[in-house]
N, C-alpha and C positions, 0 to 999 in steps of 0.2 A: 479417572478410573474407567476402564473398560466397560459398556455395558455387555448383562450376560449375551445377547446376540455376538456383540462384538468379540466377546472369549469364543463361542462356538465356533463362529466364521476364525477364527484365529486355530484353535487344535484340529479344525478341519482341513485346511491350509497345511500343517504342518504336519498331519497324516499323510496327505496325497503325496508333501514332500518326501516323505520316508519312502512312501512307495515308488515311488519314480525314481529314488536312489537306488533303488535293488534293483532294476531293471535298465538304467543305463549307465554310460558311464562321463555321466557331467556331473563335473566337480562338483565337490561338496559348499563350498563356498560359492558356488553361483546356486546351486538349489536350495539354500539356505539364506536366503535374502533377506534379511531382517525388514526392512521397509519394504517388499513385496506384500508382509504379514502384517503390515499398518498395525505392528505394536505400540501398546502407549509406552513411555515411560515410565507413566505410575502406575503402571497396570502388575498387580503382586507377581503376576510370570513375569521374570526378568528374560531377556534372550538369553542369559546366558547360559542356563539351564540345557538350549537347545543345542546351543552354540558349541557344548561341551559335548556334546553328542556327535555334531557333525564334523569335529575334529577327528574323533576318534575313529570314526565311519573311513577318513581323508587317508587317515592313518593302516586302514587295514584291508590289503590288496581282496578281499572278497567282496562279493555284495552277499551272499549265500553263506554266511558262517557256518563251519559243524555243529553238533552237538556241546562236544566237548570245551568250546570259546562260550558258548550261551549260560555253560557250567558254570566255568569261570569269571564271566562275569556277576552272574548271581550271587557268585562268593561273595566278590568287593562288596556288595550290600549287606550281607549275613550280618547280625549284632555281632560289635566288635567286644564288646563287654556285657557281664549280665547285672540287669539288679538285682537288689536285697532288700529284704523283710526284715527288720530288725526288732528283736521285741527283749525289754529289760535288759540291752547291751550283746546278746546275743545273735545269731545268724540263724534264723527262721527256715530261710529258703533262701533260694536266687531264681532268677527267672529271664530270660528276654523272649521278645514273640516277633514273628517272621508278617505276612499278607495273610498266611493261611492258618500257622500255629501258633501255641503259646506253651513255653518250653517252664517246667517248674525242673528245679534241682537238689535234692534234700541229702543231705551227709548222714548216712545212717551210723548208729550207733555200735562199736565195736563188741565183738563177740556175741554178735547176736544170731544166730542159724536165717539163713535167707528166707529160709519156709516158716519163718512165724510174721515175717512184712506180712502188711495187707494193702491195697488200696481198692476204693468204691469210688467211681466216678458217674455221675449222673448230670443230665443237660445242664442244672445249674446249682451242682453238689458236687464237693468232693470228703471223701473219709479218708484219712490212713494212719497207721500206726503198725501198734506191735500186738498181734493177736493175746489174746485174755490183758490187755491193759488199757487204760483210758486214751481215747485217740489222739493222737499228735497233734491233727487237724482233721477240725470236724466243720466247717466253713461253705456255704455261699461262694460260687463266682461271681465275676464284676459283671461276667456278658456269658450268654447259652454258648455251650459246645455242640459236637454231631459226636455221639456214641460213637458212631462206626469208624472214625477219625481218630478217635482219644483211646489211649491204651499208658502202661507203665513197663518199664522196665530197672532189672536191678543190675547197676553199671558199678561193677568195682564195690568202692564201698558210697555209691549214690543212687537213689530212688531216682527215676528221670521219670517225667510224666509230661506225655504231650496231647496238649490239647489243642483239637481241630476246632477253628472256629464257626461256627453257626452263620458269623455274617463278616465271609473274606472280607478283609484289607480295613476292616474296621479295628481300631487301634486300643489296645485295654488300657487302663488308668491304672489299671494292678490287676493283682490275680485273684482276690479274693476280696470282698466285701468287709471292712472295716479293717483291711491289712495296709492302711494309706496309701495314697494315691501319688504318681510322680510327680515332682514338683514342677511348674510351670517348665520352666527351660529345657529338662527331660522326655515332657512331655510334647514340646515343640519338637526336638530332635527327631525323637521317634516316629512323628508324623509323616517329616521329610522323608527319612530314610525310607519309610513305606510307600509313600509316595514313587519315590524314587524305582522302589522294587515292581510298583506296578507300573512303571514308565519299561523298566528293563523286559520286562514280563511280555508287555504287548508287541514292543519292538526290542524282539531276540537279537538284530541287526548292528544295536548302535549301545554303546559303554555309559550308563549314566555316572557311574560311579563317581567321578571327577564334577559331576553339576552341581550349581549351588541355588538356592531360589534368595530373594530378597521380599520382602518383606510376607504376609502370612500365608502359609501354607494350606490348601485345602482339604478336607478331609478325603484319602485314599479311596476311601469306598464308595463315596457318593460323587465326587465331582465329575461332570461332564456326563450325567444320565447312568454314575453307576459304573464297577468295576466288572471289567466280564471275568467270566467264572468257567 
């Protein structure tokens, strides 16, 4: 196993790498040397992760991408599916969350006038329902939001409520405080995937989409001194 020095001197390595790629024009497979970066093999970074990057770098005649590729690449990462809250067989909510947000989804009930929804959102409180009736949900979050981030909107016939999170790229277990939590393998995914977004995030340059890590994944938000913001 890698010591943490040894990871440092390693995504340090493979920052300058990045950077020396935008500014010249040596191939990607020679600036990406895997034993230049005295990787272990048991070390949980696998190369390929990177290796997936520097193909697609290989692949696309800019070193300066637009805007509109950096778009698109953050799409490939978006959740591809949302989850569910289920309670006595029923569909509660749906939910998936991004680095930054955490997206709820509620099917509102028909024939109801939009102007009697309500929702109350507080750092670690959420309310909502149908005015003069008992609330739908009246519930605890898992993790603090930022007020100024979180708002709701009424979409078609669904409440959409996004919550900005308190502490980017930290990953929720749920959305709510005794609404169960993902189950392990769920919970794995989603770490990557975040992971991933905040690989894409920093280096607008290069395609994670297609990366895979091997064995456990580190927490988005903390690894390597912290996610910048």
């Amino acid at each position: 196993m890698m010591t943490e020095g040894g990871e440092l001197l390693f995504f340090h390595q493979f920052t300058l790498a990045l950077a020396n790629f935008r500014t010249s024009k040596t191939p990607a497979t020679q600036m990406f040397d895997p034993p230049s970066l005295s990787l272990s093999h048991t070390h949980t970074w696998r190369w390929e992760i990177f290796e997936a990057a520097a193909a697609a770098a290989v692949a696309s005649p800019q070193h300066f991408p637009v805007r509109e590729e950096h778009t698109t690449m953050t799409e490939k990462l978006a959740p591809d599916k949302r989850h569910k809250f289920i309670h006595n067989g029923q569909t509660v909510y749906e939910w998936d969350q991004t680095l930054d947000e955490v997206n709820v989804y509620i099917a509102l009930p028909k024939n109801v006038p939009s102007r009697l929804f309500y929702c109350s959102i507080k750092p670690k409180h959420v309310e909502l329902g149908i005015k003069g009736n008992p609330p739908y949900l009246n519930h605890d979050l898992s993790c603090p939001v930022k007020l100024d981030g979180s708002f709701w909107t009424l979409e078609d016939d669904t409440m959409h409520l996004t919550l900005q999170k308190m502490e980017k790229g930290q990953p929720w277990p749920s959305v709510m405080l005794g609404h169960g939590e993902l189950d392990p393998y769920s919970a794995d995914q989603e770490q990557r995937r975040l992971m991933l977004q905040r690989f894409q995030e920093e280096h607008p340059g290069f395609d994670f989409s297609q990366a895979e890590f091997t064995g456990t994944c580190p927490n988005p938000k903390s690894f390597m001194g912290g996610i910048k913001s």
